[in-house]
C-alpha positions as CSV (number, residue, x, y, z in Angstrom):
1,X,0.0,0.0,0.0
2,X,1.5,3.3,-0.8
3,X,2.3,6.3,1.6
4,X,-0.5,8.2,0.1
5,X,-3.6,5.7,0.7
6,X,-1.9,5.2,4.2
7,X,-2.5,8.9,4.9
8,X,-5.8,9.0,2.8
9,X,-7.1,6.1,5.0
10,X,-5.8,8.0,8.0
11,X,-7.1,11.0,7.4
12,X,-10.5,9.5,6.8
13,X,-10.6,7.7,10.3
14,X,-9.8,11.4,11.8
15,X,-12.7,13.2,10.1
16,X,-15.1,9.6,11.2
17,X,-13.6,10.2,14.7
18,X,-14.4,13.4,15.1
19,X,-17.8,12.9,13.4
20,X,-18.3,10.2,15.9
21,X,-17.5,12.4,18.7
22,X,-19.6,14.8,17.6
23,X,-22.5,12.1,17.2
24,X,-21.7,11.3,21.6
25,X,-22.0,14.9,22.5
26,X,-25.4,14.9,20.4
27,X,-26.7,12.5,21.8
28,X,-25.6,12.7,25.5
29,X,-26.3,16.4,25.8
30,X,-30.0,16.5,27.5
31,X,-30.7,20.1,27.0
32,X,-31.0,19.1,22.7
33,X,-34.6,18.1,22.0
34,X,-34.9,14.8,20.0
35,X,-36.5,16.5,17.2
36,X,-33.1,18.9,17.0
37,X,-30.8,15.9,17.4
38,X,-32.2,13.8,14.0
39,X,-31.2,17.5,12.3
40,X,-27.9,17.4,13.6
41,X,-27.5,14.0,12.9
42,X,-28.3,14.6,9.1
43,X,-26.0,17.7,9.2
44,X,-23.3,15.6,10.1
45,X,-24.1,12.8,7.9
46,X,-23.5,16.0,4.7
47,X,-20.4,17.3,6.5
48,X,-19.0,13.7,6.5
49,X,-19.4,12.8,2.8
50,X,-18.4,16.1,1.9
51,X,-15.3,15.8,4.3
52,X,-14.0,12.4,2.7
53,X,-14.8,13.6,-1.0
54,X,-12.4,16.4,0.0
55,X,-9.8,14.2,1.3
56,X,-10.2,11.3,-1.9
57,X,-10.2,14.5,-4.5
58,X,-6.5,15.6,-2.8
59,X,-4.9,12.0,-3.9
60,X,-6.6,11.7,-6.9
């Protein structure tokens, strides 16, 4: 595997990480309705896909 899918493949478990973080605090935080949280949870479902298309686009 070369250098540059090593870091592509890294890069993409940061951004899920932090996604996933996100995802905890979401859903652990009791002042966010539920209604809100499906939002949020659709909003970070856009920023992630955007994210990775970002990150594939660089090595490609």
């Amino acid at each position: 595997m070369s250098w540059q899918s090593i870091e592509t493949l890294g890069s993409i478990a940061m951004i899920e990480h932090i996604i996933r973080k996100f995802r905890e605090l979401i859903d652990t935080d009791s002042s966010i309705p539920p209604e809100l949280r499906g939002a949020l949870h659709a909003t970070l479902d856009e920023h992630l896909l955007e994210a990775k298309k970002r990150v594939l686009l660089k090595v490609h």
